[in-house]
MARFI-632638 format. One record per residue (C-alpha): residue number from 0; x, y, z. Coordinates in steps of 0.5 Angstrom, whole numbers, padded with zeros to 4 digits. Last residue first. Layout:
REM residues N
   seq       u       v       w
   NUM       X       Y       Z
...
***
This chain:
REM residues 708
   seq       u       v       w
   707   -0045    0022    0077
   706   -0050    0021    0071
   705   -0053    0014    0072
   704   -0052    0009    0066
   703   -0058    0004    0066
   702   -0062    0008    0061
   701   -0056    0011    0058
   700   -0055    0005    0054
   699   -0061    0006    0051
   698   -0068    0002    0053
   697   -0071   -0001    0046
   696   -0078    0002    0046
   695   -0083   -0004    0048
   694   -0087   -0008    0043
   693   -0082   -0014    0043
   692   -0076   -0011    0043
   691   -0073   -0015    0038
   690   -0079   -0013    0032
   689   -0079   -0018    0028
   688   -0076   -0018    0021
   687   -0079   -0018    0014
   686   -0083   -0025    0011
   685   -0087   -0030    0015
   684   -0089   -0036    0011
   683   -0097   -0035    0009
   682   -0103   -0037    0013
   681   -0100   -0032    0019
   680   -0100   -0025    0015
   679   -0093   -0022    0016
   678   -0089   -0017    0020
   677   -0086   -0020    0025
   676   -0092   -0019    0030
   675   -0098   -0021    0026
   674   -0100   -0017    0020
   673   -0108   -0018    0018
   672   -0111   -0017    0011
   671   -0117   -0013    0011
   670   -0113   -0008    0006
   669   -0112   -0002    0012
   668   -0107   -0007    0015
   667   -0109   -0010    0022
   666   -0106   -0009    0029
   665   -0103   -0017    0030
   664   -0098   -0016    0036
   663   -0096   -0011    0041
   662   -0092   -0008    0036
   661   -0098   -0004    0033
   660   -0098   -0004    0025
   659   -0100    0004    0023
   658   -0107    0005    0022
   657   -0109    0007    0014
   656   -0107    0015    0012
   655   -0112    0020    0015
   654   -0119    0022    0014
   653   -0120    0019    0007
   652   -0120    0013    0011
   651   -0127    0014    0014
   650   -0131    0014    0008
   649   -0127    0009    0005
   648   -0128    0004    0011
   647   -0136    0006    0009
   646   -0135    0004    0003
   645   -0132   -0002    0005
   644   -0137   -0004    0010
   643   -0142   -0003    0005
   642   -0140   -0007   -0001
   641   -0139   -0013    0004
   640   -0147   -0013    0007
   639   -0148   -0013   -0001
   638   -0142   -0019   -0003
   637   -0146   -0023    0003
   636   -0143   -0031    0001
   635   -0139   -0032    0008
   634   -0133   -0030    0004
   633   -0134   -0023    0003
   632   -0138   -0022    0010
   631   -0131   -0024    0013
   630   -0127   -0020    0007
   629   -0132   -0014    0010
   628   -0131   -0016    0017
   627   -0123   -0015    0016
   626   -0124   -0008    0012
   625   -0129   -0006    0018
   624   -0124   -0007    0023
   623   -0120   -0002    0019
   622   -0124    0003    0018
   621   -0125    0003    0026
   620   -0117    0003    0027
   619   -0117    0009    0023
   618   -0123    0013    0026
   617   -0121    0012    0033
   616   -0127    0014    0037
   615   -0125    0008    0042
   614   -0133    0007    0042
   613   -0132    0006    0034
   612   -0127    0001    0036
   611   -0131   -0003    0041
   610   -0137   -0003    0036
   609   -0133   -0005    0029
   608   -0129   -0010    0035
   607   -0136   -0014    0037
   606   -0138   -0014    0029
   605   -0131   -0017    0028
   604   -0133   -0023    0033
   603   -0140   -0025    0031
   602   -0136   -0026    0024
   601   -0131   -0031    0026
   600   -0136   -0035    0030
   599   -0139   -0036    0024
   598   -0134   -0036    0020
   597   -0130   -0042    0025
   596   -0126   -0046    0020
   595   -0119   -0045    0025
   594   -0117   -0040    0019
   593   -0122   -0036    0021
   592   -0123   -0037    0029
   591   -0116   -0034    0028
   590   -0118   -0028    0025
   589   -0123   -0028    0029
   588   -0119   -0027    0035
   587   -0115   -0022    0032
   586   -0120   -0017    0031
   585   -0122   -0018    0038
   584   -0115   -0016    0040
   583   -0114   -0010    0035
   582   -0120   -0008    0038
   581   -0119   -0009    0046
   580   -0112   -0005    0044
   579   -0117    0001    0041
   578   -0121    0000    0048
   577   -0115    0000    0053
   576   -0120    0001    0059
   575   -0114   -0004    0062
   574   -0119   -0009    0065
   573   -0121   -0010    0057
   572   -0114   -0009    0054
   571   -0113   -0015    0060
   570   -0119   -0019    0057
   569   -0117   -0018    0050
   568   -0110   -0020    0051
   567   -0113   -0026    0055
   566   -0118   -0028    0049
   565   -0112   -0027    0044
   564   -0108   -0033    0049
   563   -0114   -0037    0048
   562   -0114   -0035    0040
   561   -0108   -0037    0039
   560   -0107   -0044    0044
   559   -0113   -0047    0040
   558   -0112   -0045    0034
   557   -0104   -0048    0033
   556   -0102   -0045    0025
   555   -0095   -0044    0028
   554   -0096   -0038    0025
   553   -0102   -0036    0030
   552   -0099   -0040    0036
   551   -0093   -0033    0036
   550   -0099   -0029    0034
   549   -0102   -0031    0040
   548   -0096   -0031    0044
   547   -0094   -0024    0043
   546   -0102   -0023    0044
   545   -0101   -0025    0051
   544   -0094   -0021    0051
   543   -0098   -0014    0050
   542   -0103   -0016    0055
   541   -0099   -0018    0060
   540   -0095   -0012    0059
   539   -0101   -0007    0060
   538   -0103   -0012    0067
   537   -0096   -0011    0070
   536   -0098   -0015    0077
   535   -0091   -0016    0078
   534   -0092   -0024    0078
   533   -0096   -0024    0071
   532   -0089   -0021    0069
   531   -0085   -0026    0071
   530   -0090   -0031    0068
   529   -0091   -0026    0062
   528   -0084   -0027    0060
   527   -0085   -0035    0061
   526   -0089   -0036    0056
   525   -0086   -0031    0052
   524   -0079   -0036    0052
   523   -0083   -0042    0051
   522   -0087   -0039    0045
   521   -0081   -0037    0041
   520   -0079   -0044    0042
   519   -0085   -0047    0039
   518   -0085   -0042    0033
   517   -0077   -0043    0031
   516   -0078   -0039    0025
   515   -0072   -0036    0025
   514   -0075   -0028    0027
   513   -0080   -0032    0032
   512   -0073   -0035    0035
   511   -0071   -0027    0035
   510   -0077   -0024    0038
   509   -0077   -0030    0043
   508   -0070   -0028    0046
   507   -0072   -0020    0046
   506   -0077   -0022    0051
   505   -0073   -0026    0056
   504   -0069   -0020    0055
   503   -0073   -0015    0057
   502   -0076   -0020    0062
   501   -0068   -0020    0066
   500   -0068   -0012    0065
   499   -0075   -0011    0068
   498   -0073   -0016    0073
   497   -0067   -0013    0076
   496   -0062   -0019    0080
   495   -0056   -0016    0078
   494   -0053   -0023    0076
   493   -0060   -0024    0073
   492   -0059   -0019    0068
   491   -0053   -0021    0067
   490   -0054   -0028    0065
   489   -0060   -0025    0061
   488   -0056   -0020    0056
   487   -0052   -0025    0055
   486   -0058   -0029    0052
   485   -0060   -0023    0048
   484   -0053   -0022    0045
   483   -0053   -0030    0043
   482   -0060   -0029    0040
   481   -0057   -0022    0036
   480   -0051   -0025    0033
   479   -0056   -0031    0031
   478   -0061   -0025    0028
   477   -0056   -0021    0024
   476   -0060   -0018    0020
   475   -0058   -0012    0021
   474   -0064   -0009    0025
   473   -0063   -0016    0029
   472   -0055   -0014    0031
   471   -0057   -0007    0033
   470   -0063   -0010    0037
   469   -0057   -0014    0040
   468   -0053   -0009    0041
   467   -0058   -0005    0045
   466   -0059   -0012    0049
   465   -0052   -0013    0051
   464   -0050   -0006    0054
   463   -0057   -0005    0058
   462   -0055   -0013    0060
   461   -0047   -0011    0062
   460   -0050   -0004    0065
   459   -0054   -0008    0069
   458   -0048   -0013    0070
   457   -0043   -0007    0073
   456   -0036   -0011    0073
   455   -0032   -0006    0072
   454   -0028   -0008    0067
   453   -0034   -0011    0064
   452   -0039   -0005    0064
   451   -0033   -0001    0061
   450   -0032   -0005    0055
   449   -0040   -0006    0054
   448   -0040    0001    0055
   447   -0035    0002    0050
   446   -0040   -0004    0045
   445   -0046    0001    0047
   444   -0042    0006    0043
   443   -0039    0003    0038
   442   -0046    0001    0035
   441   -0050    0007    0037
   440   -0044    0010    0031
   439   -0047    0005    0025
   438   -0054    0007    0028
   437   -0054    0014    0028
   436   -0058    0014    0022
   435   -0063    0009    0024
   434   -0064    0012    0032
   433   -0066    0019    0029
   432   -0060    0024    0028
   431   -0062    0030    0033
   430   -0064    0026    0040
   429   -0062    0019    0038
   428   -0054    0023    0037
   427   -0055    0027    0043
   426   -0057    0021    0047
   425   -0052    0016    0045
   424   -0047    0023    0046
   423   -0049    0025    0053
   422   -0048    0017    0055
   421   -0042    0015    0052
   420   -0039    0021    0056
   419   -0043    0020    0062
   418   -0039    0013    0062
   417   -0033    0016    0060
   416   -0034    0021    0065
   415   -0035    0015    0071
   414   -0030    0011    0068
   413   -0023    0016    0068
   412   -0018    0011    0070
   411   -0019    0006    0065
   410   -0015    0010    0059
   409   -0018    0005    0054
   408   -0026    0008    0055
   407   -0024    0015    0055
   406   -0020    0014    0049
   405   -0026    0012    0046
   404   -0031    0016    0048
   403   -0025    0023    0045
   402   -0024    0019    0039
   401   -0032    0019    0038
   400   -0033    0026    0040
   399   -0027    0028    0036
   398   -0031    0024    0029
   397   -0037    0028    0032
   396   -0034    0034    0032
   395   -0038    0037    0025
   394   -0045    0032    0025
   393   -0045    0035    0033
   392   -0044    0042    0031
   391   -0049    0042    0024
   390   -0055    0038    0030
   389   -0053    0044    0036
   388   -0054    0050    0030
   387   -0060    0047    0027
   386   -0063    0046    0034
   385   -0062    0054    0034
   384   -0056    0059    0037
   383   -0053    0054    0041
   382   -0051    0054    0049
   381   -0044    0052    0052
   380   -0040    0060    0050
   379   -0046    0063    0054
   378   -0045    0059    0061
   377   -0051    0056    0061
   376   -0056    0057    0066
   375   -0061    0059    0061
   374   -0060    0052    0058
   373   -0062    0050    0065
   372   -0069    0054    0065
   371   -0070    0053    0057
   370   -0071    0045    0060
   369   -0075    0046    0065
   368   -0079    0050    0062
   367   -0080    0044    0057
   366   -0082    0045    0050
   365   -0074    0047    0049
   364   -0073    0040    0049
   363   -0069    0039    0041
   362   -0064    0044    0044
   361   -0063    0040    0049
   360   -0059    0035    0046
   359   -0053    0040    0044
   358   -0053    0043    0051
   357   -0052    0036    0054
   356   -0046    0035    0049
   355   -0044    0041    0051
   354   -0043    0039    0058
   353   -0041    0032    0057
   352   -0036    0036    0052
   351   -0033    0040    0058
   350   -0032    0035    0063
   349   -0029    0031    0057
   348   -0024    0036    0056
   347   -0023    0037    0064
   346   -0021    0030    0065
   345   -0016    0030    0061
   344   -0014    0035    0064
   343   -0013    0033    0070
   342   -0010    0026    0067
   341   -0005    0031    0064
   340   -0003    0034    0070
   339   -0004    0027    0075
   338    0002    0024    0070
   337    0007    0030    0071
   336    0007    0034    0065
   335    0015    0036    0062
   334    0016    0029    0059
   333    0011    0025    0057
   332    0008    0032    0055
   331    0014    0033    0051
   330    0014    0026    0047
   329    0007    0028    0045
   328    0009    0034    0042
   327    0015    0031    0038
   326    0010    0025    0037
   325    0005    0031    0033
   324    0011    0034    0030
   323    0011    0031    0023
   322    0003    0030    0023
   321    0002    0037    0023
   320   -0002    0038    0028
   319   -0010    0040    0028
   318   -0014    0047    0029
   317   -0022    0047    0028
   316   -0025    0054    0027
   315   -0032    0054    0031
   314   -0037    0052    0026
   313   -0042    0056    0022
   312   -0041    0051    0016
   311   -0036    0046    0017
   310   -0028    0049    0017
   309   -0023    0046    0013
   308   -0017    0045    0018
   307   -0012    0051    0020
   306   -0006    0047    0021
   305   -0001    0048    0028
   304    0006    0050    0029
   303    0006    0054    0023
   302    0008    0060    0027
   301    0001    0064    0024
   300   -0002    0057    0027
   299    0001    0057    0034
   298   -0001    0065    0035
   297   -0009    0062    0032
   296   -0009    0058    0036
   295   -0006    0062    0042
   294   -0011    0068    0040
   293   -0017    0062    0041
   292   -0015    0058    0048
   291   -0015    0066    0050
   290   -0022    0068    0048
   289   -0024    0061    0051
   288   -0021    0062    0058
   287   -0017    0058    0061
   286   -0016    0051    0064
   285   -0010    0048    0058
   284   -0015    0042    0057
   283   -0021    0046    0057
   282   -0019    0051    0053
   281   -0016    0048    0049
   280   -0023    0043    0047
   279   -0027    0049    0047
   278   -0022    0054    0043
   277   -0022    0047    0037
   276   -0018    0042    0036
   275   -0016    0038    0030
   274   -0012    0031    0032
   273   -0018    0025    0034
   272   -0018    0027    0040
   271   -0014    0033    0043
   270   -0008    0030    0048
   269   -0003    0033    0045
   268   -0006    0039    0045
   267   -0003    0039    0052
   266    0004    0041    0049
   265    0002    0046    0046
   264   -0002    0050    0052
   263    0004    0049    0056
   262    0008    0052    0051
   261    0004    0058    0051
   260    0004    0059    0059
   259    0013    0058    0058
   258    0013    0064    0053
   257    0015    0061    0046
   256    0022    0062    0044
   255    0024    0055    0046
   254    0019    0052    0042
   253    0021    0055    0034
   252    0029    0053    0036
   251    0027    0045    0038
   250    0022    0046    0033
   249    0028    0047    0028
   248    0031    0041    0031
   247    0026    0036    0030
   246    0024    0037    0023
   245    0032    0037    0021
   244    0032    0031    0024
   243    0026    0028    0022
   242    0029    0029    0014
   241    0035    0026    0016
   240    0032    0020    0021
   239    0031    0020    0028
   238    0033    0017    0035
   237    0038    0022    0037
   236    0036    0030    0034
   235    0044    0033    0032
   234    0046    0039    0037
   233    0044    0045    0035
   232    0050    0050    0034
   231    0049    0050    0026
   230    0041    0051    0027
   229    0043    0057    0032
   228    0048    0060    0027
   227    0043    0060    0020
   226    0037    0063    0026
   225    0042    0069    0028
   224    0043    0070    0021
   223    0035    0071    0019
   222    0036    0076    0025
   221    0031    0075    0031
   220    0029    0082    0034
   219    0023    0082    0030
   218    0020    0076    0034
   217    0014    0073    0031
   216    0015    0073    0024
   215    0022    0070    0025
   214    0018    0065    0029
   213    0014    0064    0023
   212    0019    0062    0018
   211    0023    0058    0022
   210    0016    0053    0023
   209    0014    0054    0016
   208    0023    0052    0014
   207    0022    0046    0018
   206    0015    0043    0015
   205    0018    0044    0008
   204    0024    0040    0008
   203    0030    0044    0004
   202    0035    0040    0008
   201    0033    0046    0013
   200    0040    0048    0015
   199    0041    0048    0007
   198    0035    0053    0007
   197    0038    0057    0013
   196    0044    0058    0010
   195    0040    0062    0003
   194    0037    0065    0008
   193    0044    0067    0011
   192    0046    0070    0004
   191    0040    0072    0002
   190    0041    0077    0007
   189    0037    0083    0006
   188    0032    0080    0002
   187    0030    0075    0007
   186    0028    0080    0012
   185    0024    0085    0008
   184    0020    0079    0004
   183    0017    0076    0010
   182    0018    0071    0015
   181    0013    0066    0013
   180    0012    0067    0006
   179    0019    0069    0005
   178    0022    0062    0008
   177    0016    0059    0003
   176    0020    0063   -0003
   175    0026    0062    0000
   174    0025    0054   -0001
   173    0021    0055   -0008
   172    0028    0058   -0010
   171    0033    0053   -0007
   170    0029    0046   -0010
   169    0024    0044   -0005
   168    0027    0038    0000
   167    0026    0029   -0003
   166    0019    0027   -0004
   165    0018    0021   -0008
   164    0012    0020   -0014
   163    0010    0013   -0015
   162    0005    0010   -0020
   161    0001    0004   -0017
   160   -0001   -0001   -0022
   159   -0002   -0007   -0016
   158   -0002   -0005   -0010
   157    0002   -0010   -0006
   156    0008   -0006   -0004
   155    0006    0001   -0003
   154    0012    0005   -0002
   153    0015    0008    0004
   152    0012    0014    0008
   151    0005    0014    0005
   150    0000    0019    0001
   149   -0005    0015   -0003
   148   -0008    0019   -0009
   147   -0014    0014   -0012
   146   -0017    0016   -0018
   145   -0025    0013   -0020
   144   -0027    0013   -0028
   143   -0024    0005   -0027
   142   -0029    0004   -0022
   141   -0027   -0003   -0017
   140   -0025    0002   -0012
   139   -0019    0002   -0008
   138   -0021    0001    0000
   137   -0020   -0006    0001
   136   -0012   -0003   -0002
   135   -0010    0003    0002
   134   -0010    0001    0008
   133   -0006   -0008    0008
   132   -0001   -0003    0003
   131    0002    0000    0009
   130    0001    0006    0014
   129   -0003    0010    0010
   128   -0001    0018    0011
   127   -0007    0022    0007
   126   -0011    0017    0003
   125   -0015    0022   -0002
   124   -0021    0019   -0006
   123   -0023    0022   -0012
   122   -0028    0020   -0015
   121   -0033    0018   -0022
   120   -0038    0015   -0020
   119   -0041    0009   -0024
   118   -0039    0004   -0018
   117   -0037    0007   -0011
   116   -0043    0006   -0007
   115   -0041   -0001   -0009
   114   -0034   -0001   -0007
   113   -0036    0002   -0001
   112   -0040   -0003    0001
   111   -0035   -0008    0000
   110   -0031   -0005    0005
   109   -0037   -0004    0010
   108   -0037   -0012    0009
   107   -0031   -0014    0009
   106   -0029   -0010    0016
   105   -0035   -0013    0019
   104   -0041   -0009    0020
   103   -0045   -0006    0027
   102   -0049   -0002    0023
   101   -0049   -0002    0016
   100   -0047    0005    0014
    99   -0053    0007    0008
    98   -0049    0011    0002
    97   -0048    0018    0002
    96   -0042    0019    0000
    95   -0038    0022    0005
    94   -0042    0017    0010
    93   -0040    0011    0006
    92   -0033    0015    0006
    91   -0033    0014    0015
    90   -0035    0008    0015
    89   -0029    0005    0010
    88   -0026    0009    0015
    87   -0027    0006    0021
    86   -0027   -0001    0018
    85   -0019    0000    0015
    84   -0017    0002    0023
    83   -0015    0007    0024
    82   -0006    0006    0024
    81   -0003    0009    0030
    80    0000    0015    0031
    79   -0003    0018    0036
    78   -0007    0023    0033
    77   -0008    0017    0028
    76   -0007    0015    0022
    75   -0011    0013    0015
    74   -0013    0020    0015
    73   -0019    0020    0009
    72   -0022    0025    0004
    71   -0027    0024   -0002
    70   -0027    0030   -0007
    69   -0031    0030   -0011
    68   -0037    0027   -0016
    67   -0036    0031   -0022
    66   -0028    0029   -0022
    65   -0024    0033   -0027
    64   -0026    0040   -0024
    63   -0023    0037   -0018
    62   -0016    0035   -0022
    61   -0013    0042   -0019
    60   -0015    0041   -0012
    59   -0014    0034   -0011
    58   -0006    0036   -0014
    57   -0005    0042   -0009
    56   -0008    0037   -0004
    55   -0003    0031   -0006
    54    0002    0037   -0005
    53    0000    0039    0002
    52    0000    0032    0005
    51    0008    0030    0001
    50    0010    0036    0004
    49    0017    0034    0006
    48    0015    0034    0013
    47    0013    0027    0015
    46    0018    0023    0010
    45    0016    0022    0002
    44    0011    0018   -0002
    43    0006    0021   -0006
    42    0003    0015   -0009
    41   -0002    0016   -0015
    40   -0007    0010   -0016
    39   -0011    0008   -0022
    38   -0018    0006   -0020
    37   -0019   -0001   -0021
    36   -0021   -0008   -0026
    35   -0018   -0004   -0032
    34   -0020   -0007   -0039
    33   -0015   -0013   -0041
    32   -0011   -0012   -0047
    31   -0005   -0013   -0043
    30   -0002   -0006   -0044
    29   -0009   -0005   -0042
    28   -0008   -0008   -0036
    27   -0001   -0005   -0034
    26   -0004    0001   -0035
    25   -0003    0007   -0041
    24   -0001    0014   -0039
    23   -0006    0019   -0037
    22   -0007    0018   -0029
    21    0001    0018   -0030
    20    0002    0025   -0034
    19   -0002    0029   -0028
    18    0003    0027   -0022
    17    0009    0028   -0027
    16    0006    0035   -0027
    15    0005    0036   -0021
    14    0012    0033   -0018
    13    0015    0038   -0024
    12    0012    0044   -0021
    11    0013    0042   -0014
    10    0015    0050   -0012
     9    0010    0054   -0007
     8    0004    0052   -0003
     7    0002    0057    0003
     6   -0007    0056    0003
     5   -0007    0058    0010
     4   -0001    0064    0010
     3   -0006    0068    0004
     2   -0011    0067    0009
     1   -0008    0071    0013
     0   -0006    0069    0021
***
């Protein structure tokens, strides 16, 4: 297929210019004298096949110059046909725009988001195939320089303002000039008579004139007048409108005339995720090989079965189908694959993205031998030239790997692989985007997992689900959400009897009661983490949660119990070997003595912790030591002893920047001034969120999901 055949749009002359003299013409606010609260919105309403899509694009690329800020694109149906939901994609166009995606919002809140990102832009935003005014309208932005063209069935009632344009057929010369565009000038000009025959048959719809046009192209030996009398001789489609049959009908002719491999091949794509597939996911769901999967693409394209979608970068070229023969497909599948058939190649087409999902993840590990020996074991189509190329692959499939995570998940008999799915792509995403960019999506997929692990009543992954929801819930603020996560997480964590899983939550439910402010309840919640973890004999955890107790007795302003809880910190860090953390625990101890009136005491402590981080050799944490006994000295009335320290932290600082806070609890600012565990300085109210994993990495979901 040429690209003159791929950017095909004819006539809609009149369409076009009523389109662009409705964003000038005045509004019913202004009318009122009252300045616009929103964008203006377009409607290009027309059935599936009219070319309502091609058109709201022909005008989208005509008015991009106009709108500085570009061009913003979102489907609002599905492969399948039902409606996306509006919190996808009001995700999806923050992500466009560049704005921070809240993990785990509400619909109200991603909505609103949008909006705000949206004001003082100047944008187009494109709302292909909404299925009611309850879509498009949380999306309008409240920016009146903004443009909204909205593409849909029927009309938009309930959007204020909203400008119409209704689709009916091409007039008779745009319709033989599509038919020429497709078939080829030779044969059209020979018989105007039946081309004129074929466009009547056609109702003039678009969508039915592209799939004529590409069969006659495909098959010389098909007249344009054998084509006028087939559509005649067709029964009529049952079950659709006009404008649908003659869709349907003309896809009937254009199918029949595929060879029987190609037509399977068609049928199957059905099954693509999230609409666009590439050779992979064809390959794949057909069981052939990727160069075949491509010249059957492009065949389907070239025959107007299929839409070449924009391509992203280096990455394969995507094909989706048009949305007007995307239930004629499925209605095939249903009827000519047999159940075991389509589940099989489902199965393939997940089979190949957990492989290339683990390809994409190793690039990021090609340190390890091991690692570049599996790679090497690939088949050569499964391996990416670069970690650049594996991260632009995952950025650009990554609306098809989630659509295919979760179709997998809903169909329920494939759980094994939708598991290894939601596992391959966590740790892709992780891997490449960084937990905090890749949160939004994190938080889908762990709640797949959660919907699988419920299902299948595995409460390991239930707790493993659960808790990495939580840690989502408590980034975002949403510490009460978060608690009630952790306290799932703990019902079937001890269900499935695992002691790392039931203390991860003991654990995290202490970090979220710290984070409200609940100082006695946090305690009692470490308290008996550290009980489960003294029974293990686990001395590095012991030690971080002894000093999770102290900070947690430190806010509360209970000295006695903090600095008993500290001097075991430190007495496990000593055990340990653990120098630095003995430091940090030393210095903690004084500065409780401190706040307890104890300066004496308090200096004597600081100087032990100045020796022991020199002796741990680590210059940041030495300098920072010095800082902590410099105020000590400061307040001791020693302003001469105090300048020496400091200067000598200066000294040692200018090597590096000042120590990162440690999440075992109470490392030391580089200005002297303590930070406990949730981030803010004891004598004062605390400020910022605690940390929910206290002190430990979350574990993803994939910790507990077994590959099988």
């Amino acid at each position: 297929m040429t690209q003159r055949q791929r950017t095909v749009f004819v006539g809609r002359r009149r369409e076009l210019e009523e389109l662009r003299a409705d964003i000038d013409r005045t509004g019913l606010d202004t009318l009122a004298g009252r300045k616009s609260p929103r964008s203006r919105v377009l409607l290009i309403a027309g059935r599936p096949g009219s070319g309502r899509t091609a058109l709201a694009e022909e005008l989208a690329r005509r008015l991009a110059g106009d709108y500085p800020d570009g061009v913003l694109r979102a489907r609002l149906t599905g492969a399948d046909g039902e409606p996306v939901p509006t919190e996808r994609t009001a995700r999806a166009l923050l992500t466009a725009v560049g704005a921070p995606v809240p993990a785990g919002a509400e619909e109200d809140e991603l909505t609103a988001a949008l909006r705000s990102a949206l004001n003082g832009r100047k944008a187009l935003l494109l709302l292909d195939d909404a299925a009611g005014a309850e879509q498009v309208d949380p999306l309008l932005p409240d920016e009146s320089d903004c443009l909204v063209v909205a593409v849909s069935r029927g009309p938009l009632t309930g959007v204020p303002d909203v400008r119409p344009c209704t689709l009916g057929g091409l007039d008779k010369a745009a319709a033989i000039e599509l038919l020429e565009r497709y078939a080829g000038p030779t044969r059209i000009t020979c018989d105007p008579v039946a081309a004129s025959a074929v466009v009547e048959e056609c109702g003039a719809q678009p969508a039915a004139l592209v799939l004529i046009g590409g069969w006659l192209a495909a098959d010389s030996k098909v007249s344009v007048a054998d084509v006028a009398t087939r559509l005649r001789q067709l029964p009529p489609a049952e079950g659709y409108d006009s404008a649908g049959r003659t869709v349907a009908r003309a896809f009937w002719l254009a199918y029949e005339a595929l060879p029987a491999s190609a037509a399977r091949i068609l049928r199957l794509l059905a099954l693509a995720p999230a609409g666009p597939a590439d050779a992979h996911t064809t390959s794949a769901l057909a069981g052939c090989s990727v160069a075949a999967a491509q010249t059957a693409l492009e065949d389907f394209a070239a025959r107007g079965m299929l839409r070449p979608e924009p391509s992203v970068g280096h990455l394969p070229e995507q094909y989706g189908v048009p949305g007007c023969l995307a239930p004629l497909l499925r209605s095939l599948l249903e009827s000519q694959e047999r159940p075991a058939e389509v589940e099989l190649a489902r199965a393939r087409m997940l089979e190949r993205t957990v492989r290339q999902l683990h390809s994409c993840r190793a690039t990021t590990e090609t340190g390890d031998p091991l690692t570049r020996k599996r790679l090497a074991e690939l088949p050569r189509p499964l391996r990416f030239a670069s970690p650049r190329a594996a991260e632009e692959w995952l950025r650009g499939r990554l609306p098809a790997l989630l659509a295919a995570a979760r179709l997998a998940v809903e169909d329920g008999r494939l759980d094994t692989l939708a598991r290894r799915l939601v596992s391959a792509l966590t740790r892709a995403l992780t891997a490449h985007l960084g937990a905090e960019e890749a949160g939004p999506e994190l938080y889908g997929l762990h709640q797949l997992v959660l919907d699988v692990a419920q299902r299948c009543e595995m409460p390991l992954e239930k707790a493993a689900a659960l808790l990495n929801l939580g840690d989502l819930d408590a980034r975002a603020g949403r510490t009460r959400a978060a608690l009630g996560r952790y306290r799932e997480a703990l019902d079937a964590a001890r269900d499935a009897s695992d002691p790392y899983a039931i203390s991860r939550s003991l654990e995290s439910i202490a970090a979220a009661q710290q984070e409200l402010g609940d100082w006695q309840r946090a305690a009692d919640w470490y308290r008996r983490a550290l009980e489960l973890r003294l029974t293990r004999g686990e001395l590095a955890d012991e030690a971080r949660l002894y000093g999770r107790l102290g900070a947690v007795h430190t806010y509360a302003g209970q000295w006695g119990e903090a600095l008993r809880d500290w001097r075991a910190a430190a007495a496990a860090h000593r055990r340990l070997r653990d120098l630095p953390g003995h430091a940090r625990a030393l210095s903690e101890i004084a500065r409780v003595q401190e706040y307890a009136g104890r300066p004496q005491d308090a200096l004597r402590t600081c100087r032990e912790a100045v020796e022991c981080a020199r002796q741990a050799g680590d210059v940041r944490l030495q300098a920072a030591v010095r800082l902590r006994l410099a105020d000590t000295l400061e307040r001791l009335g020693d302003p001469a002893a105090a300048g020496v320290h400091r200067e000598e932290a200066g000294r040692l600082l200018a090597a590096g920047p000042a120590p990162v806070p440690e999440a075992g609890g109470g490392a030391i600012s580089a200005a002297g001034s303590p930070v406990a565990a949730g981030g803010a300085d004891p004598a004062g109210p605390p400020v910022g969120p605690a940390a929910p994993a206290a002190g430990r990495e979350s574990p993803s979901t994939e910790g507990y999901l077994r590959n099988q």
